[in-house]
C-alpha positions as CSV (number, residue, x, y, z in Angstrom):
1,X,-72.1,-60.4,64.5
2,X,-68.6,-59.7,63.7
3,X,-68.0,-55.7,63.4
4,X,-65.3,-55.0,60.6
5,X,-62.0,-52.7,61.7
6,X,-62.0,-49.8,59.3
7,X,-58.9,-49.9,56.7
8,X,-56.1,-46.9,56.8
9,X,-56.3,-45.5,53.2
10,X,-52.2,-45.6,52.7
11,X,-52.6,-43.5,49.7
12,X,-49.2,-42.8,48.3
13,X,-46.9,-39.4,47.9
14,X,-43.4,-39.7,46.2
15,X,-42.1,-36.2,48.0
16,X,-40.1,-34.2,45.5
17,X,-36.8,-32.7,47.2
18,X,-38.6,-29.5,47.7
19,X,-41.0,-31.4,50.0
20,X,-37.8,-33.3,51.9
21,X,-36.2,-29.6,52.3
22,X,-38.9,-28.4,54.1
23,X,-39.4,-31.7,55.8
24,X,-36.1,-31.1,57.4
25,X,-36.6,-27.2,57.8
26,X,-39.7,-28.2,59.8
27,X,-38.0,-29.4,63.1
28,X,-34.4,-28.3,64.2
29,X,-33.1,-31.7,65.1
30,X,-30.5,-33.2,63.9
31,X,-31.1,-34.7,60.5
32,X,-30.1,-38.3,58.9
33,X,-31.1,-39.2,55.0
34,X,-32.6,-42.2,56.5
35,X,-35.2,-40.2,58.5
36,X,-37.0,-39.2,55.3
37,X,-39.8,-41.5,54.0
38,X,-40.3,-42.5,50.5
39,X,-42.9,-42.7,49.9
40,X,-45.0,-41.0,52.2
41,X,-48.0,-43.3,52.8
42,X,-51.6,-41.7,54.1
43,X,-52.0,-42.9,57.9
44,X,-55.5,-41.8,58.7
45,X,-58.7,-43.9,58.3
46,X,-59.8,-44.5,54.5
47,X,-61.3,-41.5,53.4
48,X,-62.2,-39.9,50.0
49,X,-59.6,-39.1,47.8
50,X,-60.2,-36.0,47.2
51,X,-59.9,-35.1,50.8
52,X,-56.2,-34.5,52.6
53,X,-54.1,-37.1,53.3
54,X,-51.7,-37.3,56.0
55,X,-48.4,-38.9,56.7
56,X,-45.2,-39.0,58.2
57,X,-42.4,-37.8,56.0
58,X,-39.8,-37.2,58.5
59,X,-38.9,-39.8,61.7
60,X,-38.1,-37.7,64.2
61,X,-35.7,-39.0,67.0
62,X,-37.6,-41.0,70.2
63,X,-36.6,-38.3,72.6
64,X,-38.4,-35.9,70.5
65,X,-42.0,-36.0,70.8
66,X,-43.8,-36.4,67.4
67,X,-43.0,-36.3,63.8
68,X,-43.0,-34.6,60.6
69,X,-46.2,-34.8,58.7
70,X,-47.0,-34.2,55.3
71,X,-50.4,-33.2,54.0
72,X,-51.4,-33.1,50.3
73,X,-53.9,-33.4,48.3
74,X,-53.7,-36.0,44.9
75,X,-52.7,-33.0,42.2
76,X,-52.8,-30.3,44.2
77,X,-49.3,-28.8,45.3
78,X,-47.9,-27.1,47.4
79,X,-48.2,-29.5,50.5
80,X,-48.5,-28.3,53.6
81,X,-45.0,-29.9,56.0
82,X,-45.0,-29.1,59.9
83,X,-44.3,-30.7,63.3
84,X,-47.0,-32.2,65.0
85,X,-47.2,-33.5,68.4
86,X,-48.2,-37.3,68.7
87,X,-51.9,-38.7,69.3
88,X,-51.9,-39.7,73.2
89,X,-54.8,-41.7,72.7
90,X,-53.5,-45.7,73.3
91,X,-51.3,-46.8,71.2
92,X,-52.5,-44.3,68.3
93,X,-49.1,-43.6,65.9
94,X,-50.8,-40.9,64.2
95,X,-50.9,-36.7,65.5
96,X,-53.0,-35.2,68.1
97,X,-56.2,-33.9,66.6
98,X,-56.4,-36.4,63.6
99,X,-59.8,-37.0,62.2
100,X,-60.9,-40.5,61.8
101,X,-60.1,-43.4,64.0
102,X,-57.3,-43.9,66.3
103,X,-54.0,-46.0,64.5
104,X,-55.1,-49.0,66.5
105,X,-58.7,-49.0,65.8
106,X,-58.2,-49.6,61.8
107,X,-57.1,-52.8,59.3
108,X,-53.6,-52.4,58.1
109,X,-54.6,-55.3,55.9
């Protein structure tokens, strides 16, 4: 019997330019228009909707360990914006501490 890969959610977040101000207010480096992504897509294991969603808003560069994340929930504002140090589980893409499965453990499909 074949077990099936849980699927990421990828629910979607169009950040306003408050949310990319504090994106960029959130980590000191130096900061390129093409580090900001739009839209934010949820990276975590599929979950309810009307729990959080997580994702990265902000590429940091490779020297600098982890990203800019961006938490919201659907209709809910403000969203909460902050560093967070990468998962060090495997090949995990996601933030230390996530809930849910590790990046390479779920469908991207």
């Amino acid at each position: 019997m074949t077990r099936t890969r849980p699927r990421v959610c990828r629910a979607a977040l169009t950040p306003t330019h408050a949310d990319q101000a504090r994106a960029v207010a959130a980590h000191p480096s130096p900061y390129d228009p093409d580090d900001m992504a739009a839209p934010v897509l949820c990276a975590l294991e599929a979950h309810q909707d009307s729990q959080a969603h997580h994702g990265i808003i902000r590429y940091l560069a490779l020297r600098i360990p982890g990203e800019v994340w961006v938490t919201w929930i659907p209709d809910e504002e403000p969203h909460e914006i902050e560093h967070r140090k990468d998962c060090l589980v495997g090949d995990c893409t996601t933030y230390a501490g996530h809930p849910g499965a590790h990046a390479g453990q779920v469908s991207r499909h």
